[in-house]
PAVEXVO-764448 format. One line per 4 residues: number of its first residue (from 1); for each residue x, y, z of C-alpha. Coordinates in nm, 3 decimals, decimal comma. Layout:
<rs>
NUM = X/Y/Z ~ ...
</rs>
This chain:
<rs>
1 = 3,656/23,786/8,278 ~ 3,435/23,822/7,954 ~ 3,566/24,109/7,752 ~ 3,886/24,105/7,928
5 = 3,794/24,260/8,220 ~ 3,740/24,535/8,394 ~ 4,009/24,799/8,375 ~ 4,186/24,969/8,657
9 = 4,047/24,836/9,019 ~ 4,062/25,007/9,337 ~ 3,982/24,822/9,640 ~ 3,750/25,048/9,860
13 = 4,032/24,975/10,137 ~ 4,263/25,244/9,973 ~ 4,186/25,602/10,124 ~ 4,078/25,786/9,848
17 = 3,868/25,475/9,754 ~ 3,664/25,457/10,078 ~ 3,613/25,864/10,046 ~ 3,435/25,733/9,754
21 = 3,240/25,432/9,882 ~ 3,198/25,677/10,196 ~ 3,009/26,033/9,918 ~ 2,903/25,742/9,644
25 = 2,632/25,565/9,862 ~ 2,515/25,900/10,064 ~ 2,446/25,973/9,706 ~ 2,256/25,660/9,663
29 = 2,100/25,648/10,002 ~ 1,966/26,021/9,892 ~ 2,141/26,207/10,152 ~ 2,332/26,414/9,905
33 = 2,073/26,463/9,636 ~ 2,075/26,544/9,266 ~ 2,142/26,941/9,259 ~ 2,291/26,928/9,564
37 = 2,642/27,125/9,602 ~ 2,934/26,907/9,850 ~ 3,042/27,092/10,063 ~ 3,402/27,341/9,994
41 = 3,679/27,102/9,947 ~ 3,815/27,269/10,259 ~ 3,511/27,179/10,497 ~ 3,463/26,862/10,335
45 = 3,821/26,711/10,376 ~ 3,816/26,816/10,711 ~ 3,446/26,655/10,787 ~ 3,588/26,335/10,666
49 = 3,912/26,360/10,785 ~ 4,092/26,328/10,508 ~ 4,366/26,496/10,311 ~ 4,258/26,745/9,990
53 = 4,408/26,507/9,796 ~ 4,249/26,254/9,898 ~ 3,921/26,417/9,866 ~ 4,032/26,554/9,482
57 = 4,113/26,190/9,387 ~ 3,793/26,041/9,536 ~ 3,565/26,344/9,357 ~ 3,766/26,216/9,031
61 = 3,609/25,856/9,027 ~ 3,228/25,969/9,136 ~ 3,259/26,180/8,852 ~ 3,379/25,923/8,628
65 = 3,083/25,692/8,761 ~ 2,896/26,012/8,638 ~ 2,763/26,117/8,970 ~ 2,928/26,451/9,028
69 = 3,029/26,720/8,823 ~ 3,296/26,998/8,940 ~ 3,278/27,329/8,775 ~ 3,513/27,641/8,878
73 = 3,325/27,885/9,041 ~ 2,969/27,679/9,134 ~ 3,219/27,350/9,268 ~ 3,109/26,998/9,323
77 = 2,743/26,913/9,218 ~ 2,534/26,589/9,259 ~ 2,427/26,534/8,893 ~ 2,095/26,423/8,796
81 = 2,035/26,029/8,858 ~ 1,944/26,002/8,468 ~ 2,353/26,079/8,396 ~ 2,440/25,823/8,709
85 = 2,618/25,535/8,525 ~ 2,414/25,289/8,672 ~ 2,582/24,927/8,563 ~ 2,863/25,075/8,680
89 = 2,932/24,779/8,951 ~ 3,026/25,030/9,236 ~ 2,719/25,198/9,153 ~ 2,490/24,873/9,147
93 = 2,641/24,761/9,504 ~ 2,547/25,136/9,661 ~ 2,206/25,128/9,531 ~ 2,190/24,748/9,674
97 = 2,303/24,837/9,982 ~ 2,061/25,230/9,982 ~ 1,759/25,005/9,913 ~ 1,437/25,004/9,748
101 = 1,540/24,636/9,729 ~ 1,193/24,553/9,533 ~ 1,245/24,781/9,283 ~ 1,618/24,706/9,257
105 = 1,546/24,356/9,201 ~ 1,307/24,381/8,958 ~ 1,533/24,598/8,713 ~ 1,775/24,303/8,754
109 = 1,597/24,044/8,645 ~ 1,439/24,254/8,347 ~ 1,801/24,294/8,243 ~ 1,905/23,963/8,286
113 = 1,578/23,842/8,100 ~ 1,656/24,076/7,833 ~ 2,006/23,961/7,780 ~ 2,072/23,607/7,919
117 = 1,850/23,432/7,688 ~ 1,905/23,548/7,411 ~ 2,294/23,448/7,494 ~ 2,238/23,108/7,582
121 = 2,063/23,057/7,245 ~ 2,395/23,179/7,057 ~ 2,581/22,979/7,274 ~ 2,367/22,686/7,158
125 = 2,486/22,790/6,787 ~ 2,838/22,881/6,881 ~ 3,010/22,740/7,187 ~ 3,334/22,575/7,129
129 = 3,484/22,304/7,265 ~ 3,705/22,544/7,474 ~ 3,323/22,683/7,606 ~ 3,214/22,380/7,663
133 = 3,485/22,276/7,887 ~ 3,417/22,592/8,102 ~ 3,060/22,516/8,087 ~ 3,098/22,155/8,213
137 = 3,373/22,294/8,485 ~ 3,137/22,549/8,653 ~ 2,863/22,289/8,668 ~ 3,060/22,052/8,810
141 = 3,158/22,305/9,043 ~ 2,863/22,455/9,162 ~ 2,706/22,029/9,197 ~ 3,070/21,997/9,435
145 = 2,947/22,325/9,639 ~ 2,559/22,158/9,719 ~ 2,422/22,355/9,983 ~ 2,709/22,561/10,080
149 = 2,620/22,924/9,934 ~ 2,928/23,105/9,997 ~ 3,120/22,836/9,749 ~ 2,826/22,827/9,496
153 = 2,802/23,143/9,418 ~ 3,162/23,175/9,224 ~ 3,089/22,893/9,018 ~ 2,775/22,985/8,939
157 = 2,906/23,347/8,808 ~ 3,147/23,131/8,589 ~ 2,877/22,899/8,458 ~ 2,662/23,221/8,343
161 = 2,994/23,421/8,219 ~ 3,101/23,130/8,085 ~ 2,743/23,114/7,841 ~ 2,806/23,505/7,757
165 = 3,181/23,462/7,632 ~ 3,050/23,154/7,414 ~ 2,855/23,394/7,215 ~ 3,148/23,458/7,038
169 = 3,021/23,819/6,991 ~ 3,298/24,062/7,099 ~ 3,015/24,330/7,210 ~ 2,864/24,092/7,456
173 = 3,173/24,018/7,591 ~ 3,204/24,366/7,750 ~ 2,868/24,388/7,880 ~ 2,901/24,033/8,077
177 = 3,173/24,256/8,248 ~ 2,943/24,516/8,332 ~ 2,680/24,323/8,482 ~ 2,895/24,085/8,680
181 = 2,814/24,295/9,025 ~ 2,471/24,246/8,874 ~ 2,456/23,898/8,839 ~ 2,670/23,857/9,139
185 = 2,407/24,045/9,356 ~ 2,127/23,848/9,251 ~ 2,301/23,530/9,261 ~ 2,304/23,616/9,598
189 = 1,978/23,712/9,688 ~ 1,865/23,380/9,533 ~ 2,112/23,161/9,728 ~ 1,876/23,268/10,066
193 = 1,606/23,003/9,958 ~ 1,550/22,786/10,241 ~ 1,631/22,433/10,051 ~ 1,977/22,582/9,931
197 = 2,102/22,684/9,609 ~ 2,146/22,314/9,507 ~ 1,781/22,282/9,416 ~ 1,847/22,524/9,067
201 = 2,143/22,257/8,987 ~ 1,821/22,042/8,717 ~ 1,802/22,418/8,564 ~ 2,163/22,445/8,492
205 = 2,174/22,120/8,359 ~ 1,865/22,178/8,111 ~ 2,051/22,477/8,013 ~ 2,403/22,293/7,943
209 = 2,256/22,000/7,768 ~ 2,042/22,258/7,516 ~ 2,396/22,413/7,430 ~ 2,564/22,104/7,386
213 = 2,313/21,968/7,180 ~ 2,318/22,240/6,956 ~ 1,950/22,333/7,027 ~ 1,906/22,717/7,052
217 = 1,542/22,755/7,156 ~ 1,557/22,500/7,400 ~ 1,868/22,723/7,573 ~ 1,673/23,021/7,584
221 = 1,419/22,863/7,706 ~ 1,557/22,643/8,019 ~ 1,762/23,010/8,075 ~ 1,459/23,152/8,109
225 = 1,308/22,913/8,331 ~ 1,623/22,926/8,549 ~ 1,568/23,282/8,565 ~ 1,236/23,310/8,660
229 = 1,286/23,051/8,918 ~ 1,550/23,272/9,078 ~ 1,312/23,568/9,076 ~ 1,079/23,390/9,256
233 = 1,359/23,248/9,485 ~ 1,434/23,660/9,531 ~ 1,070/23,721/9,596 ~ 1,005/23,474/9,916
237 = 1,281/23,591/10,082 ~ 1,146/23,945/10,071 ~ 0,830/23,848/10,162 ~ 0,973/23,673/10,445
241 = 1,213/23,914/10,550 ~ 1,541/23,692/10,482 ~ 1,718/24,002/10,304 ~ 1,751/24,297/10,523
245 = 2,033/24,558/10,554 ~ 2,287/24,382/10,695 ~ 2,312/24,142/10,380 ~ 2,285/24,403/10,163
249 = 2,578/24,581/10,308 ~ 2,785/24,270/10,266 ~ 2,742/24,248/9,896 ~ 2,825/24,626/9,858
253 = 3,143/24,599/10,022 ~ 3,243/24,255/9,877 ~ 3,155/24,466/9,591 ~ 3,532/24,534/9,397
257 = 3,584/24,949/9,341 ~ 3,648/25,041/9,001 ~ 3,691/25,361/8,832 ~ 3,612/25,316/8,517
261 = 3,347/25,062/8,332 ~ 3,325/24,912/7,973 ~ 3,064/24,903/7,772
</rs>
Protein backbone atom coordinates (compact mmCIF):
# COMPACT_ATOMS: atom_id res chain seq x y z
CA UNK A 1 0.00 0.00 0.00
CA UNK A 2 1.58 3.50 -0.88
CA UNK A 3 2.34 5.29 2.33
CA UNK A 4 2.16 2.21 4.26
CA UNK A 5 -1.25 1.83 4.44
CA UNK A 6 -4.13 2.50 5.90
CA UNK A 7 -4.21 2.22 9.65
CA UNK A 8 -6.59 0.27 11.77
CA UNK A 9 -9.38 -1.66 9.46
CA UNK A 10 -12.66 -2.78 10.46
CA UNK A 11 -14.51 -5.00 8.23
CA UNK A 12 -18.21 -3.71 8.07
CA UNK A 13 -19.01 -7.51 9.13
CA UNK A 14 -18.10 -6.65 12.83
CA UNK A 15 -21.28 -5.28 14.76
CA UNK A 16 -20.35 -2.05 15.68
CA UNK A 17 -18.92 -1.71 12.10
CA UNK A 18 -22.19 -2.42 10.23
CA UNK A 19 -24.05 0.11 12.89
CA UNK A 20 -21.77 2.32 11.06
CA UNK A 21 -22.12 1.30 7.40
CA UNK A 22 -25.93 0.92 8.55
CA UNK A 23 -26.10 5.54 10.19
CA UNK A 24 -22.94 6.39 7.65
CA UNK A 25 -24.87 5.93 4.28
CA UNK A 26 -28.50 7.14 5.71
CA UNK A 27 -26.25 10.07 6.18
CA UNK A 28 -25.14 9.97 2.66
CA UNK A 29 -28.39 8.89 1.14
CA UNK A 30 -29.76 12.25 3.08
CA UNK A 31 -32.06 10.52 5.33
CA UNK A 32 -30.34 11.80 8.40
CA UNK A 33 -29.40 15.28 7.31
CA UNK A 34 -26.82 17.87 8.32
CA UNK A 35 -28.39 19.45 11.67
CA UNK A 36 -30.19 16.63 12.25
CA UNK A 37 -30.11 15.16 16.01
CA UNK A 38 -29.95 10.76 16.12
CA UNK A 39 -32.12 9.73 17.96
CA UNK A 40 -31.38 9.09 22.29
CA UNK A 41 -28.84 6.43 22.46
CA UNK A 42 -31.60 4.54 24.25
CA UNK A 43 -34.22 4.61 21.28
CA UNK A 44 -31.62 4.31 18.83
CA UNK A 45 -29.89 1.04 20.09
CA UNK A 46 -33.07 -0.39 20.46
CA UNK A 47 -34.31 0.71 16.70
CA UNK A 48 -31.30 -1.07 15.46
CA UNK A 49 -31.15 -3.70 17.69
CA UNK A 50 -28.11 -3.36 18.98
CA UNK A 51 -26.30 -3.09 22.28
CA UNK A 52 -25.32 0.74 23.73
CA UNK A 53 -22.09 -0.26 23.22
CA UNK A 54 -22.31 -1.10 20.19
CA UNK A 55 -24.06 1.97 19.20
CA UNK A 56 -21.22 4.22 21.38
CA UNK A 57 -18.44 2.47 19.38
CA UNK A 58 -20.14 2.87 15.95
CA UNK A 59 -21.00 6.89 16.83
CA UNK A 60 -17.04 6.91 17.61
CA UNK A 61 -15.90 6.14 13.94
CA UNK A 62 -18.74 8.47 12.06
CA UNK A 63 -17.35 11.01 14.13
CA UNK A 64 -13.89 10.30 13.31
CA UNK A 65 -14.98 10.24 9.48
CA UNK A 66 -16.22 13.74 10.68
CA UNK A 67 -19.86 13.14 10.19
CA UNK A 68 -21.27 13.40 13.67
CA UNK A 69 -20.53 15.32 16.54
CA UNK A 70 -21.76 14.31 20.24
CA UNK A 71 -22.07 17.05 22.72
CA UNK A 72 -23.48 16.49 26.47
CA UNK A 73 -26.64 17.93 26.79
CA UNK A 74 -27.75 18.62 22.78
CA UNK A 75 -26.33 14.61 21.93
CA UNK A 76 -25.52 13.23 18.55
CA UNK A 77 -25.67 15.75 15.58
CA UNK A 78 -25.26 15.22 11.76
CA UNK A 79 -22.48 17.80 11.04
CA UNK A 80 -22.43 19.92 8.10
CA UNK A 81 -21.30 17.97 4.75
CA UNK A 82 -18.40 20.73 4.37
CA UNK A 83 -16.65 18.94 7.78
CA UNK A 84 -17.61 15.27 6.15
CA UNK A 85 -14.12 13.81 5.46
CA UNK A 86 -14.90 13.00 2.13
CA UNK A 87 -11.69 10.78 0.74
CA UNK A 88 -12.26 9.05 3.58
CA UNK A 89 -12.77 5.53 1.59
CA UNK A 90 -15.87 4.49 3.74
CA UNK A 91 -17.16 7.77 2.99
CA UNK A 92 -16.44 7.64 -0.93
CA UNK A 93 -18.20 4.01 -1.12
CA UNK A 94 -21.57 5.53 0.81
CA UNK A 95 -21.78 8.42 -1.41
CA UNK A 96 -21.19 5.79 -4.45
CA UNK A 97 -23.64 3.70 -3.38
CA UNK A 98 -26.40 7.18 -2.14
CA UNK A 99 -25.93 8.38 -5.75
CA UNK A 100 -25.82 11.40 -7.75
CA UNK A 101 -23.55 9.03 -9.72
CA UNK A 102 -22.90 11.99 -12.45
CA UNK A 103 -21.78 14.27 -10.16
CA UNK A 104 -19.82 11.69 -8.15
CA UNK A 105 -18.00 10.73 -11.13
CA UNK A 106 -17.08 13.81 -12.29
CA UNK A 107 -15.29 14.91 -8.91
CA UNK A 108 -13.32 11.67 -9.48
CA UNK A 109 -11.90 12.15 -12.44
CA UNK A 110 -11.10 15.97 -11.64
CA UNK A 111 -9.10 14.49 -8.79
CA UNK A 112 -7.49 11.93 -10.54
CA UNK A 113 -6.67 14.51 -13.43
CA UNK A 114 -5.35 16.76 -10.91
CA UNK A 115 -3.07 14.28 -9.32
CA UNK A 116 -2.26 11.27 -11.61
CA UNK A 117 -0.43 13.19 -14.13
CA UNK A 118 1.44 15.05 -12.60
CA UNK A 119 2.71 11.61 -10.79
CA UNK A 120 3.40 9.74 -13.74
CA UNK A 121 5.67 12.60 -14.93
CA UNK A 122 7.85 12.21 -11.59
CA UNK A 123 7.76 8.76 -12.03
CA UNK A 124 9.26 9.34 -15.48
CA UNK A 125 12.18 11.31 -13.51
CA UNK A 126 12.32 8.97 -10.57
CA UNK A 127 11.19 5.36 -10.78
CA UNK A 128 13.65 2.84 -9.73
CA UNK A 129 14.41 -0.26 -10.84
CA UNK A 130 12.45 -1.71 -7.84
CA UNK A 131 9.30 0.62 -9.55
CA UNK A 132 9.86 -0.54 -12.56
CA UNK A 133 9.59 -4.10 -11.73
CA UNK A 134 6.13 -3.37 -10.12
CA UNK A 135 5.26 -1.40 -13.07
CA UNK A 136 6.10 -4.18 -15.59
CA UNK A 137 4.31 -6.85 -13.02
CA UNK A 138 0.88 -5.08 -12.94
CA UNK A 139 0.96 -4.73 -16.71
CA UNK A 140 1.68 -7.99 -17.26
CA UNK A 141 -1.00 -8.73 -15.02
CA UNK A 142 -3.77 -6.82 -16.05
CA UNK A 143 -2.63 -8.15 -20.25
CA UNK A 144 -3.00 -12.03 -18.30
CA UNK A 145 -6.64 -10.83 -16.96
CA UNK A 146 -7.96 -9.68 -20.88
CA UNK A 147 -11.51 -9.40 -20.67
CA UNK A 148 -12.17 -10.77 -17.34
CA UNK A 149 -13.05 -7.54 -15.13
CA UNK A 150 -13.24 -8.97 -11.80
CA UNK A 151 -9.27 -10.05 -12.19
CA UNK A 152 -8.32 -6.72 -13.96
CA UNK A 153 -9.28 -4.54 -11.73
CA UNK A 154 -6.53 -5.51 -8.84
CA UNK A 155 -3.83 -5.22 -11.17
CA UNK A 156 -4.81 -2.31 -12.53
CA UNK A 157 -4.98 -0.56 -8.86
CA UNK A 158 -1.32 -1.87 -8.56
CA UNK A 159 -0.19 -0.54 -11.94
CA UNK A 160 -1.60 3.11 -10.90
CA UNK A 161 -0.31 2.73 -7.07
CA UNK A 162 2.54 1.41 -8.32
CA UNK A 163 3.21 5.04 -10.58
CA UNK A 164 2.28 7.08 -7.21
CA UNK A 165 4.89 5.23 -4.85
CA UNK A 166 7.59 5.83 -7.74
CA UNK A 167 7.32 9.43 -7.09
CA UNK A 168 9.53 8.94 -4.44
CA UNK A 169 7.71 11.82 -2.62
CA UNK A 170 6.76 10.63 0.90
CA UNK A 171 3.55 13.10 0.83
CA UNK A 172 2.13 11.41 -2.21
CA UNK A 173 2.57 8.29 -0.81
CA UNK A 174 -0.22 8.88 1.76
CA UNK A 175 -2.62 10.34 -0.49
CA UNK A 176 -2.40 7.21 -3.08
CA UNK A 177 -3.79 5.57 0.19
CA UNK A 178 -6.55 7.82 0.44
CA UNK A 179 -7.83 7.64 -2.91
CA UNK A 180 -7.47 3.92 -3.41
CA UNK A 181 -11.53 3.44 -2.81
CA UNK A 182 -11.38 6.27 -5.32
CA UNK A 183 -9.52 4.84 -7.92
CA UNK A 184 -10.92 1.50 -7.11
CA UNK A 185 -14.52 2.81 -7.75
CA UNK A 186 -13.81 4.23 -10.96
CA UNK A 187 -11.74 1.49 -12.11
CA UNK A 188 -14.82 -0.10 -11.84
CA UNK A 189 -17.22 1.91 -13.45
CA UNK A 190 -14.84 1.90 -16.46
CA UNK A 191 -14.44 -1.91 -16.60
CA UNK A 192 -18.52 -1.89 -17.79
CA UNK A 193 -17.43 -0.85 -21.43
CA UNK A 194 -18.88 -3.26 -23.70
CA UNK A 195 -15.40 -4.39 -25.52
CA UNK A 196 -13.84 -5.14 -21.96
CA UNK A 197 -11.28 -3.51 -20.02
CA UNK A 198 -8.56 -5.02 -22.30
CA UNK A 199 -9.05 -2.33 -24.90
CA UNK A 200 -7.17 0.52 -22.30
CA UNK A 201 -4.15 -2.21 -22.16
CA UNK A 202 -2.20 0.36 -25.60
CA UNK A 203 -2.82 3.26 -22.82
CA UNK A 204 -1.01 1.53 -20.10
CA UNK A 205 1.62 0.64 -22.25
CA UNK A 206 2.16 4.36 -23.64
CA UNK A 207 2.24 5.24 -20.09
CA UNK A 208 4.99 2.51 -18.97
CA UNK A 209 7.21 3.03 -21.91
CA UNK A 210 7.20 7.15 -21.19
CA UNK A 211 8.48 6.20 -17.58
CA UNK A 212 10.92 3.86 -18.65
CA UNK A 213 12.26 5.99 -21.11
CA UNK A 214 12.79 8.64 -18.84
CA UNK A 215 10.40 11.01 -20.72
CA UNK A 216 8.22 13.05 -18.25
CA UNK A 217 5.84 14.93 -20.55
CA UNK A 218 5.15 12.13 -22.58
CA UNK A 219 3.89 10.24 -19.04
CA UNK A 220 1.67 12.89 -18.21
CA UNK A 221 0.48 12.98 -21.21
CA UNK A 222 -0.46 9.17 -22.22
CA UNK A 223 -1.86 9.36 -18.23
CA UNK A 224 -3.94 11.77 -19.28
CA UNK A 225 -5.15 10.23 -22.28
CA UNK A 226 -5.77 7.01 -20.31
CA UNK A 227 -7.77 9.03 -18.10
CA UNK A 228 -9.93 10.71 -20.24
CA UNK A 229 -10.57 7.58 -22.08
CA UNK A 230 -11.89 6.05 -18.86
CA UNK A 231 -14.17 9.04 -18.32
CA UNK A 232 -15.65 8.57 -21.38
CA UNK A 233 -15.75 4.73 -20.78
CA UNK A 234 -17.77 6.03 -17.32
CA UNK A 235 -19.95 8.26 -19.41
CA UNK A 236 -21.58 5.54 -22.00
CA UNK A 237 -22.41 3.39 -19.47
CA UNK A 238 -24.50 6.07 -17.80
CA UNK A 239 -25.96 7.05 -20.74
CA UNK A 240 -26.85 3.60 -21.36
CA UNK A 241 -27.93 2.65 -18.10
CA UNK A 242 -25.10 -0.13 -17.43
CA UNK A 243 -24.47 1.34 -13.77
CA UNK A 244 -27.49 1.30 -11.64
CA UNK A 245 -27.91 0.63 -7.87
CA UNK A 246 -27.24 -2.69 -7.60
CA UNK A 247 -23.50 -2.17 -8.83
CA UNK A 248 -23.11 0.58 -6.86
CA UNK A 249 -24.00 -1.26 -3.75
CA UNK A 250 -21.42 -3.86 -4.57
CA UNK A 251 -18.52 -1.50 -4.61
CA UNK A 252 -19.69 0.07 -1.25
CA UNK A 253 -19.67 -3.05 0.52
CA UNK A 254 -16.51 -4.53 -1.16
CA UNK A 255 -15.56 -1.23 0.11
CA UNK A 256 -12.91 -2.14 3.37
CA UNK A 257 -14.22 -0.07 6.80
CA UNK A 258 -11.70 2.00 8.29
CA UNK A 259 -11.70 4.32 11.09
CA UNK A 260 -9.27 6.46 10.58
CA UNK A 261 -7.60 7.98 7.15
CA UNK A 262 -4.12 9.50 6.31
CA UNK A 263 -3.46 12.30 4.71
Amino acid sequence: MPGGGRGLTYSNRSLHGQVAHDIGAQILRGDLEPGDVLPNEADFSARLKVSRTALREAIKVLAAKGLVESRPKTGTRVRPRSDWNLLDPDVLAWQFAAGPVESFVADLFELRQTIEPAAAAMAARRATAADLRRLDQAYAAMAEAGDDRERWIGPDLRFHQAIIRATGNELMGPLGAIIETALATSFRLASTHPEGPRHSLPLHGAILAAIRRRKPEAAAAAMRRLLAGAAEDVRQALAMGRIGTASRTRVARRTPFTQHSHV
